[in-house]
VOLO-602408 format. One line per field, with one value per residue (C-alpha): x, y, z; residue in three letters. Coordinates in Angstrom, 2 decimals, always signed. Layout:
xx <- (X ...)
yy <- (Y ...)
zz <- (Z ...)
res <- (ALA ...)
This chain:
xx <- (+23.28 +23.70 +23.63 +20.31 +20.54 +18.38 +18.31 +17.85 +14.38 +14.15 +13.69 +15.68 +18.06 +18.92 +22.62 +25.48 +25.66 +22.25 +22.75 +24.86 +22.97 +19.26 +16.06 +14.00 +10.72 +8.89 +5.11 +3.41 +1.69 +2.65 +3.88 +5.71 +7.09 +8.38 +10.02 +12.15 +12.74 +13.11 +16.03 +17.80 +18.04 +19.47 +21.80 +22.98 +23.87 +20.44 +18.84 +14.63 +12.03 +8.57 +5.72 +3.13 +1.29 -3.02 -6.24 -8.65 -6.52 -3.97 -6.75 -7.74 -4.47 -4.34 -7.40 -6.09 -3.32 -4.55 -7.54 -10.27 -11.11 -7.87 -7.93 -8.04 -4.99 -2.90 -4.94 -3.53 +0.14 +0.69 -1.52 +0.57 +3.63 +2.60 +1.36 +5.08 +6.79 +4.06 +4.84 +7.48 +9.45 +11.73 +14.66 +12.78 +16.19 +17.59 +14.77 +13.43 +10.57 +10.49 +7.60 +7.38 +6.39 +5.79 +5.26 +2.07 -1.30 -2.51 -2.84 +0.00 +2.64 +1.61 +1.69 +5.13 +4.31 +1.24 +3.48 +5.78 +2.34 +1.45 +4.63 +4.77 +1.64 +2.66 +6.03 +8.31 +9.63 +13.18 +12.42 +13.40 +11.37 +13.23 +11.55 +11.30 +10.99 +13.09 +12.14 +14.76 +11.94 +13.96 +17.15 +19.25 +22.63 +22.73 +20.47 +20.81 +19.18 +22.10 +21.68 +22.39 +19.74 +17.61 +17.66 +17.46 +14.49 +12.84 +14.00 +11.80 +8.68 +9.45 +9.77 +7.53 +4.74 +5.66 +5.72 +1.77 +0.82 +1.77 +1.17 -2.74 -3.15 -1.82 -2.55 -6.62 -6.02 -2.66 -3.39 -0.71 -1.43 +0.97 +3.25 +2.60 +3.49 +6.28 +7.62 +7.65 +9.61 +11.95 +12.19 +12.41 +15.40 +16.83 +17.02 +18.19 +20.58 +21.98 +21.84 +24.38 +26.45 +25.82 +23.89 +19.98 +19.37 +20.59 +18.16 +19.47 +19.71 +16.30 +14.74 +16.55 +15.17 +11.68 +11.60 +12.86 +10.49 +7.56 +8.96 +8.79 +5.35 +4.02 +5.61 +3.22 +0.50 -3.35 -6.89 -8.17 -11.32 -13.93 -13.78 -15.00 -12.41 -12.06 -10.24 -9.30 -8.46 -8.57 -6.62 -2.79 -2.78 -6.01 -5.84 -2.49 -2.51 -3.95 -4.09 -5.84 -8.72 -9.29 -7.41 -9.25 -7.23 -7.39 -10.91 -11.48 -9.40 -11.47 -14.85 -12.83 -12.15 -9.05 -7.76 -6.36 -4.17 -2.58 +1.01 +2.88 +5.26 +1.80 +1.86 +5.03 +4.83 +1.70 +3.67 +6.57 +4.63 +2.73 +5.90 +6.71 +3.11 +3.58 +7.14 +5.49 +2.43 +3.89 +7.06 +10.41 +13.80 +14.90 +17.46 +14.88 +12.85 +15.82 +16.47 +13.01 +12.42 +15.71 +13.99 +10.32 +12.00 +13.89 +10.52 +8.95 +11.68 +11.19 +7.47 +8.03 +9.97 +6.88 +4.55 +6.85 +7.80 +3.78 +2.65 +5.84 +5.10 +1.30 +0.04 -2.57 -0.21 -0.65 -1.83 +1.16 +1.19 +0.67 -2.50 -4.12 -3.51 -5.34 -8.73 -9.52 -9.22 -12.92 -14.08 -11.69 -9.13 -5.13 -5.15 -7.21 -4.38 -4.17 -4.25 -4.84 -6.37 -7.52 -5.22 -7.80 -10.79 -8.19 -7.71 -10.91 -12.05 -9.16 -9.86 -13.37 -11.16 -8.94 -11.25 -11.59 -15.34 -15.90 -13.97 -13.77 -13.35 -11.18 -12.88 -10.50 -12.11 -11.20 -10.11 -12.37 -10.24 -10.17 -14.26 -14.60 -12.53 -13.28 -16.87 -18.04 -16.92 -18.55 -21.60 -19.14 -17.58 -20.83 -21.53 -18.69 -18.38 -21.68 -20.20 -18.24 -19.97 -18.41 -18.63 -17.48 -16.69 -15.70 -12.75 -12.71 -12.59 -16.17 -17.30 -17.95 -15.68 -18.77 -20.80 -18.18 -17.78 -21.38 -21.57 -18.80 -21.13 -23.59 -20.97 -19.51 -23.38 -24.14 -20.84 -21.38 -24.76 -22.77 -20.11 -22.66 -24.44 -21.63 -20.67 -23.74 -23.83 -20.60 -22.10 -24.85 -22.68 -20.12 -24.04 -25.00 -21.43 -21.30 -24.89 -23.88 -20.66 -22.56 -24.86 -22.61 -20.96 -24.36 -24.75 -21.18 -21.85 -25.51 -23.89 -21.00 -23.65 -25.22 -21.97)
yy <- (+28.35 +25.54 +25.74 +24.76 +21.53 +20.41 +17.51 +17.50 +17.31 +20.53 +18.64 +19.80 +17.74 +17.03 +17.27 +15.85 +19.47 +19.75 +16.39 +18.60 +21.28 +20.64 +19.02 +17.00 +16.90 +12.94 +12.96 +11.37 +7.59 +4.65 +6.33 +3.48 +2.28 +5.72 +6.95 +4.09 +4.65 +8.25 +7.39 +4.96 +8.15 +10.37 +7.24 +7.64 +11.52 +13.21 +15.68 +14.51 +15.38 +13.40 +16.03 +15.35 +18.13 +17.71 +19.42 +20.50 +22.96 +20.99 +19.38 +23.14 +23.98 +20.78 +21.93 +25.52 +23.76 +20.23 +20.19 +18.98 +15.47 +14.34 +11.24 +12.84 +11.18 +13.17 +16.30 +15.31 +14.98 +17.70 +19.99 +18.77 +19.54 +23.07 +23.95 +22.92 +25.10 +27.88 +28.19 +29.86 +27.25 +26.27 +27.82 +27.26 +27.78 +24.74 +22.51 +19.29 +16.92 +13.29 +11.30 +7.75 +6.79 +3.18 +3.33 +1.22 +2.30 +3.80 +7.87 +7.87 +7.17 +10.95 +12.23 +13.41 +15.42 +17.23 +17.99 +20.02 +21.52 +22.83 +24.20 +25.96 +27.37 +28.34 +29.87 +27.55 +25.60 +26.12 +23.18 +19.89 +16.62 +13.37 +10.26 +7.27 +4.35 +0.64 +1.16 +3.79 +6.41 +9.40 +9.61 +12.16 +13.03 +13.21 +10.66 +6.98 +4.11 +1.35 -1.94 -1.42 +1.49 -0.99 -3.61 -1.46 +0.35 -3.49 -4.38 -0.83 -2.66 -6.14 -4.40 -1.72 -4.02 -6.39 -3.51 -2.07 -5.90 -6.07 -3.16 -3.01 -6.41 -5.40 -1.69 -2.19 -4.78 -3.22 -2.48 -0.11 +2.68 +3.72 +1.09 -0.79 +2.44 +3.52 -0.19 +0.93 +4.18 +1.88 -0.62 +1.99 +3.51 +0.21 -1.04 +2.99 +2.26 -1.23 -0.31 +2.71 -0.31 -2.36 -4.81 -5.86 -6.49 -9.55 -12.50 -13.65 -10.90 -9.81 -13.51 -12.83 -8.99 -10.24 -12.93 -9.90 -8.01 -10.65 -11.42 -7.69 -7.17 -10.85 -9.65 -6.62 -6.89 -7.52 -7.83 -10.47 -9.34 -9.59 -6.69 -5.81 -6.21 -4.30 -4.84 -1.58 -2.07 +0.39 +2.69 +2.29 +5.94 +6.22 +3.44 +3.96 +8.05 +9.16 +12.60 +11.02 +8.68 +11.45 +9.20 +5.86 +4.20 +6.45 +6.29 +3.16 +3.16 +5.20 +3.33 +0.05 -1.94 -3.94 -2.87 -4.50 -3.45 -5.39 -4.72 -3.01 -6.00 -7.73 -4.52 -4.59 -8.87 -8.01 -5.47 -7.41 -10.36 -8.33 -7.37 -10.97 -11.74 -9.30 -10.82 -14.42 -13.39 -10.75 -11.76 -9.39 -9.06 -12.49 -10.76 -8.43 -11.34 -13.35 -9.80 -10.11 -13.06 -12.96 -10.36 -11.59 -14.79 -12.50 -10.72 -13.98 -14.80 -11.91 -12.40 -16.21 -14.15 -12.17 -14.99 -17.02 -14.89 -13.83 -17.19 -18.52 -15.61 -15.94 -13.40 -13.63 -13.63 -11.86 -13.90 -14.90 -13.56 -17.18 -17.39 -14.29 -15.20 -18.33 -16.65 -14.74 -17.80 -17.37 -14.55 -11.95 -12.57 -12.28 -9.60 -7.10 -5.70 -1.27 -0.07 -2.43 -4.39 -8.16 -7.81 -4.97 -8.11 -10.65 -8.97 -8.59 -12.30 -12.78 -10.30 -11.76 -15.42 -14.62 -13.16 -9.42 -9.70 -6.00 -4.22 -0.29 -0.51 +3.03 +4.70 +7.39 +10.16 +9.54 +6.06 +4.09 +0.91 +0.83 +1.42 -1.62 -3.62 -2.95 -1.77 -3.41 -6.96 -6.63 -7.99 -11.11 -11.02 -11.75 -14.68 -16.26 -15.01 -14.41 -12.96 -10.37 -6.95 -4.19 -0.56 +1.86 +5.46 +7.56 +10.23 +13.26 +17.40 +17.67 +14.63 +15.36 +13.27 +13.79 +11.67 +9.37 +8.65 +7.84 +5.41 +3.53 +3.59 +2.21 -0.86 -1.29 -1.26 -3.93 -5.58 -5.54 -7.18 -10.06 -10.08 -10.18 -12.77 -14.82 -14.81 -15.61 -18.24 -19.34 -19.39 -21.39 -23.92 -23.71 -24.21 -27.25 -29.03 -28.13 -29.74 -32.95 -33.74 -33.13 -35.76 -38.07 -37.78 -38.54 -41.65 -42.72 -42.46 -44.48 -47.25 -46.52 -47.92 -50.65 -52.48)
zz <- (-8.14 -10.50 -14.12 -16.17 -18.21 -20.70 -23.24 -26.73 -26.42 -23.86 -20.79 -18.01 -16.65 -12.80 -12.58 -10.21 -9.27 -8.21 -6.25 -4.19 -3.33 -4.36 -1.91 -3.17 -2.58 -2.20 -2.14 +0.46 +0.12 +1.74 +5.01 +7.03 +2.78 +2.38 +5.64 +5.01 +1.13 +1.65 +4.37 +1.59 -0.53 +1.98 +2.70 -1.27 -0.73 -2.23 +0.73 +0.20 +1.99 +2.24 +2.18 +4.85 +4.52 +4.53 +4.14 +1.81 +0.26 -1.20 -3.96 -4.19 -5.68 -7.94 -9.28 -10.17 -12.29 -13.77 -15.50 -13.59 -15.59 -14.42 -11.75 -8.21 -7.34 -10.21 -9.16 -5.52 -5.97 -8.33 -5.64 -3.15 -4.91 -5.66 -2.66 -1.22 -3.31 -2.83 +0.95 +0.84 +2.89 +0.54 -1.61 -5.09 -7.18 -5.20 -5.12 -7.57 -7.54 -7.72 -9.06 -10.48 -13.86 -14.60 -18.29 -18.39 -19.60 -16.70 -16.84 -13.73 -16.46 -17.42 -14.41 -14.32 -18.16 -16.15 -13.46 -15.80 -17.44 -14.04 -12.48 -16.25 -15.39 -12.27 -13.21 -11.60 -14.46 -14.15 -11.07 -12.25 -12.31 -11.54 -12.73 -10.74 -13.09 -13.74 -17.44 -18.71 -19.73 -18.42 -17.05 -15.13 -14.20 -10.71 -9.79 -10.46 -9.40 -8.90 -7.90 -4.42 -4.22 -5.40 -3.04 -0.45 -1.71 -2.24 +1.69 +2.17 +0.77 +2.30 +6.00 +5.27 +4.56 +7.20 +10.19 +8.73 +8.98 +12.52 +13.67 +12.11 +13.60 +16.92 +17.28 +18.09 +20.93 +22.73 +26.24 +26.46 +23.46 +21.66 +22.06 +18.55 +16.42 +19.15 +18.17 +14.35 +14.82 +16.53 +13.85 +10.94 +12.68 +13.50 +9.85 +8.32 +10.98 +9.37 +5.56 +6.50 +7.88 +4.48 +6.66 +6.81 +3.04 +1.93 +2.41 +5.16 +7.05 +5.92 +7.54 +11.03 +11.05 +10.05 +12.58 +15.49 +14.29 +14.55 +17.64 +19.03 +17.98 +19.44 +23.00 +22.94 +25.42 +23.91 +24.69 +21.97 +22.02 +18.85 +16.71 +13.10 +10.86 +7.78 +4.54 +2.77 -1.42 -4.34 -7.25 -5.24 -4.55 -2.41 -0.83 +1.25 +1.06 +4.01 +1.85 -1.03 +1.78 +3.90 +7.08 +6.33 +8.28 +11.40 +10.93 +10.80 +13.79 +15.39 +14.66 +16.50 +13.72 +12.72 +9.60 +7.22 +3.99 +1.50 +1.18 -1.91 -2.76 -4.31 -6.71 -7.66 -8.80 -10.20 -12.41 -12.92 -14.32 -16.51 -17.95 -18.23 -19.84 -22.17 -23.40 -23.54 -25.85 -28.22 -28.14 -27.18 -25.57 -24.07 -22.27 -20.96 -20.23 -18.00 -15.90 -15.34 -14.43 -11.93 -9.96 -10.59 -8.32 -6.07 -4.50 -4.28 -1.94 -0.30 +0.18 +1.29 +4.34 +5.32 +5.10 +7.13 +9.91 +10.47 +10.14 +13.01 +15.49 +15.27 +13.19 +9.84 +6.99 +3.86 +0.68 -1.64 -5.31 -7.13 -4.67 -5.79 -9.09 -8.43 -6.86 -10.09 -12.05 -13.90 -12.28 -14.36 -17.22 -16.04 -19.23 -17.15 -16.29 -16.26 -13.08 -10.58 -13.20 -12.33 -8.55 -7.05 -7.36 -6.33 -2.83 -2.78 -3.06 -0.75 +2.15 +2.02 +2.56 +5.40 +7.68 +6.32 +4.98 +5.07 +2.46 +1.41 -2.02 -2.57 -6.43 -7.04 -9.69 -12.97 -13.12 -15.59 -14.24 -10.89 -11.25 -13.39 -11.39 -7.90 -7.79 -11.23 -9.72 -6.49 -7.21 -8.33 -5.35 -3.25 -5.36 -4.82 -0.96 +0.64 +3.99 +1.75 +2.60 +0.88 +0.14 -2.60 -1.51 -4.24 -3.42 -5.98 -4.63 -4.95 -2.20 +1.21 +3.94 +5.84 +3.15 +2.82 +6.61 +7.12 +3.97 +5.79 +8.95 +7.38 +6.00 +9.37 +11.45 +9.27 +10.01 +13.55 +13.39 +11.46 +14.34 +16.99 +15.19 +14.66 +18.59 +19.72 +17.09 +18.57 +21.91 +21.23 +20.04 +22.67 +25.15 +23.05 +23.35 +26.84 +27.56 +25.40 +27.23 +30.99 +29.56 +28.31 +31.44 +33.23 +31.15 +31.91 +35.76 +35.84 +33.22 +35.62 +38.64 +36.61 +36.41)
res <- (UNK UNK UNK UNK UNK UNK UNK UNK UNK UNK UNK UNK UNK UNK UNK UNK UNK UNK UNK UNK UNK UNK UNK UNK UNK UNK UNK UNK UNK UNK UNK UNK UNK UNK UNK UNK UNK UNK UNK UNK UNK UNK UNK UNK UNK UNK UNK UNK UNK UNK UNK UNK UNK UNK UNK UNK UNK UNK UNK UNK UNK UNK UNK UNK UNK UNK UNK UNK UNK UNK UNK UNK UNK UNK UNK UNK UNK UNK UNK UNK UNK UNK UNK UNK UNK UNK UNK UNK UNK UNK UNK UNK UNK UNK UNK UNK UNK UNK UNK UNK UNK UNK UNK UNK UNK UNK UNK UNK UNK UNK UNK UNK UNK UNK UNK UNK UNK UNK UNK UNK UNK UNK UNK UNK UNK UNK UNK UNK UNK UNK UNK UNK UNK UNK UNK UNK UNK UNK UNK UNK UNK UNK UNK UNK UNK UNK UNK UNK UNK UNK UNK UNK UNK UNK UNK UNK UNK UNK UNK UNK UNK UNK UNK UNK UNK UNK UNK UNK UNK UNK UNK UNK UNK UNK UNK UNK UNK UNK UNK UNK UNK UNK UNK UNK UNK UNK UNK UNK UNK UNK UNK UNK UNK UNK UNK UNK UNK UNK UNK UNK UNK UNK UNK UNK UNK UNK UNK UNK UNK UNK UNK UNK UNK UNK UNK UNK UNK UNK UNK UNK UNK UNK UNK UNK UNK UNK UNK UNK UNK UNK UNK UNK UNK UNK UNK UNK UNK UNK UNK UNK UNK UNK UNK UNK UNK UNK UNK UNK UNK UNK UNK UNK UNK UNK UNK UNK UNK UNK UNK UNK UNK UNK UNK UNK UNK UNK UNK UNK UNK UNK UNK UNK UNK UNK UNK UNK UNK UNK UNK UNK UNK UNK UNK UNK UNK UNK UNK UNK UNK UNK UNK UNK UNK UNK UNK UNK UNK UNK UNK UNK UNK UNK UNK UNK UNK UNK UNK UNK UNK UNK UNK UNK UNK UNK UNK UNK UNK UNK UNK UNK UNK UNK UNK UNK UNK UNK UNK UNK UNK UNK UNK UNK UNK UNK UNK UNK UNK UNK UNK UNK UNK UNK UNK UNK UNK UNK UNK UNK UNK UNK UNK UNK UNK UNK UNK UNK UNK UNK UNK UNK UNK UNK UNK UNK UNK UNK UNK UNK UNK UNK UNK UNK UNK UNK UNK UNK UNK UNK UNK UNK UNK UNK UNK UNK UNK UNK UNK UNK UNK UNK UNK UNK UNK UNK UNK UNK UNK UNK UNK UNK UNK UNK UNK UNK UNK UNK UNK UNK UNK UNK UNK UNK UNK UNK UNK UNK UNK UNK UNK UNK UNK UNK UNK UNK UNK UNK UNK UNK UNK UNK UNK UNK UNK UNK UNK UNK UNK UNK UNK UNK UNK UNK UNK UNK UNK UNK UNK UNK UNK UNK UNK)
C-alpha cells in the first residue's frame, strides 16, 4: 500500500507510487470527448476508469453528502463519485478521483474542495483528489499534464466533437441502424490506436483523419427525409451528461428529431479568451499573455479543420468562435462571462441561424448564470429570431423526468406544426412554379404557331 502524502497545507498528495498502483476514477460527461481522453491517460501509464453508472440514486447519494443548495451538477458528480466507491467494486486503499477545476468564478472551481468535504463525511478521506486544471491551482506527483498529454487531450475534443456532429446528423436518417455509432467505436479505436504510434495529432495528420472520417460518415446510407431538428444548449455539465439530462439526447432520439449539440472546443476558446480579456483590461503577465495567445491560435486551427472537413463532405458545420462572438454583439456584453456566460445566448441565436430553431435550453439547479443567460435571454432571442422556439427544463433531484419529458412534447408538437407548415409551404411554391413554367411553355408553343 503506498505511503500517505500530504502538503504543507494538509492536502494529500497523489504520488508516482500511486501512479503505479492506484485507478482512477473519471466522471462521466461528454461520452464520445471522454472515451477518447480517458484512453490518452491510460496511453501515459495512469489505470482510469470513466464511471457510467445512472439512475436516480446516484443524486440520492450527492444529496446525503453536499448540501442541498449546491448546483445539481456538483450534487451529481460528487454522488456519482461516492456511490463508486460505495459499491464495493473497487479496492478503496488503491483508488483516486479526478475532477477539473478551472479557477474561474463559477461554483465548479469548488467542486473539487466539496468533494474532499464529502468523502470526509463519508470516511474515505485517505482517497486522493487529482485536479485537472492548465492554471497550476494544485499539483501532484504522479500525475502531470505535459505538453504531449495535452495535445492529445485537445485532438480528443477536435475528433470528439467532430464524430457527435456526424454521427447526430447522420444517426436519424441511416437506413441501416446502428451503423453511424458502430462507425464511432471504430473511429475512437482507430485514433487510440495512432497516438500509441505518436501519429494522428499534429495538424496535418489531424486534416487527413478529419477528412476520412467525413468521408466514412458521408458513405453511410440515408433517408433525407424532413425531420424536427433540435438544438440542445445549457450549464456544460447538463447539457452533454446523459446522467445530469436524464438521456436528452436518446430522447430526443426517440421523439425523431435530429439533434444537434455544440461541440466543447467552443468552450474551451470561449475560456481561453476570457483569459486573454482579462490580461488586456486589467493588465498582467505578458508572458502569460503570449502562451496564451499561442494556443488561443492553435484551437482555432483546429476548429478551421472541423468546419472544413463538414462543410467538403456535405455536412452542416459547426459555427466558428469569432462568429459567435459576432451574434451577441448588442444583445449581451462579451464581460458576461461566469459560466457559460454571454456563449450559452450565442449558440442560441446561432442554432436558431443554422437551421436548429427548436432549442432545450438545459437550467441546471443552482446556477444563477446559466438562468440569466439562457432562459433570461430568450425572450431576446425571439426578437431577434422569430422561428426560434425554445424551452427551459430545469434539472435538480426534486423534478420529475416525467414533467420534464412532456414540457419538451409540448416544444417539439409545436415544432412539428412549423415543419409541416413549412413543407406544405414549400409545396405550394414548388405547385405555383410548376404551373408558371407549363404556361410559359404554352405561350412559347401558340407564339411558336403564329410565326
Amino acid at each position: 500500500m503506498a505511503t500517505l502524502k500530504y502538503d504543507k497545507t494538509g492536502r494529500l498528495l497523489f504520488t508516482k507510487e500511486m501512479k503505479k498502483e492506484y485507478t482512477i476514477l473519471l466522471p462521466q460527461m461528454a461520452s464520445i470527448q471522454f472515451r477518447i481522453m480517458k484512453r490518452v491517460f491510460d496511453e501515459y501509464g495512469y489505470k482510469t476508469e470513466l464511471l457510467e453508472t445512472d439512475g436516480p440514486e446516484i443524486a440520492q447519494v450527492g444529496l446525503k453528502y453536499v448540501h442541498n443548495d449546491t448546483c445539481y451538477p456538483a450534487i451529481l458528480v460528487i454522488g456519482q463519485f461516492i456511490h463508486a466507491l460505495q459499491s464495493g467494486k473497487y479496492d478503496l486503499h488503491k483508488t483516486a478521483l479526478l475532477i477539473t477545476q478551472t479557477g474561474g468564478g463559477c461554483r465548479a472551481s469548488n467542486y473539487i474542495h466539496l468533494l474532499r468535504k464529502a468523502l470526509k463525511k463519508a470516511g474515505l478521506e485517505f482517497i486522493p483528489v487529482i485536479s485537472l486544471n492548465i492554471s497550476g491551482l494544485e499539483k501532484n506527483p504522479g500525475f502531470q499534464l505535459t505538453l504531449p498529454v495535452i495535445r492529445k487531450l485537445v485532438g480528443a475534443l477536435v475528433y470528439g466533437d467532430t464524430l457527435m456532429l456526424l454521427s447526430n446528423q447522420t444517426k436519424p436518417y441511416e437506413i441501416n441502424k446502428g451503423e453511424s455509432m458502430a462507425l464511432v467505436d471504430s473511429w475512437i479505436e482507430n485514433i487510440v490506436s495512432q497516438y500509441k504510434e505518436g501519429r494522428g495529432f499534429s495538424l496535418e495528420q489531424q486534416r487527413q483523419n478529419l477528412d476520412n472520417i467525413a468521408q466514412s460518415f458521408a458513405n453511410i446510407k440515408r433517408n433525407l427525409v424532413p425531420k424536427v431538428k433540435v438544438g440542445v444548449v445549457g450549464e456544460i455539465y447538463v447539457k452533454y451528461a446523459p446522467l445530469g439530462n436524464n438521456n436528452l439526447e436518446a430522447f430526443l432520439n426517440e421523439q425523431d428529431c435530429e439533434v444537434c449539440v455544440p461541440g466543447i472546443m467552443g468552450f474551451v476558446l470561449f475560456k481561453l479568451d476570457n483569459r486573454l480579456q482579462d490580461i488586456e483590461l486589467y493588465g498582467g503577465n505578458r508572458i502569460k499573455y503570449a502562451a496564451l495567445q499561442k494556443a488561443y491560435n492553435y484551437l482555432e486551427k483546429m476548429e478551421r479543420l472541423i468546419i472544413e472537413c463538414t462543410v467538403r463532405h456535405g455536412f452542416l458545420p459547426p459555427a466558428g468562435y469569432r462568429h459567435l462572438k459576432e451574434l451577441v454583439s448588442g444583445v449581451v456584453g462579451l464581460g458576461n462571462k461566469m459560466g457559460e456566460g454571454w456563449l450559452l445566448t450565442s449558440e442560441m441565436l446561432e442554432l436558431a441561424e443554422s437551421g436548429y430553431p427548436n432549442i432545450v435550453c438545459t437550467q441546471p439547479f443552482g446556477c444563477l448564470p446559466n438562468h440569466i443567460v439562457g432562459k433570461g435571454m430568450i425572450r431576446k432571442v425571439k426578437e431577434i429570431n422569430p422561428k426560434a422556439n425554445i424551452v427551459a427544463i430545469d434539472y435538480d433531484p426534486g423534478a420529475t423526468r416525467v414533467n420534464q419529458e412532456n414540457r419538451i412534447k409540448l416544444m417539439l408538437a409545436v415544432a412539428k406544426e412549423n415543419l409541416d407548415n413549412e413543407l406544405k409551404e414549400q409545396q405550394s411554391r414548388s405547385n405555383i412554379k410548376k404551373v408558371t413554367l407549363n404556361t410559359g411553355s404554352k405561350h412559347s408553343k401558340k407564339e411558336a404557331v403564329g410565326v
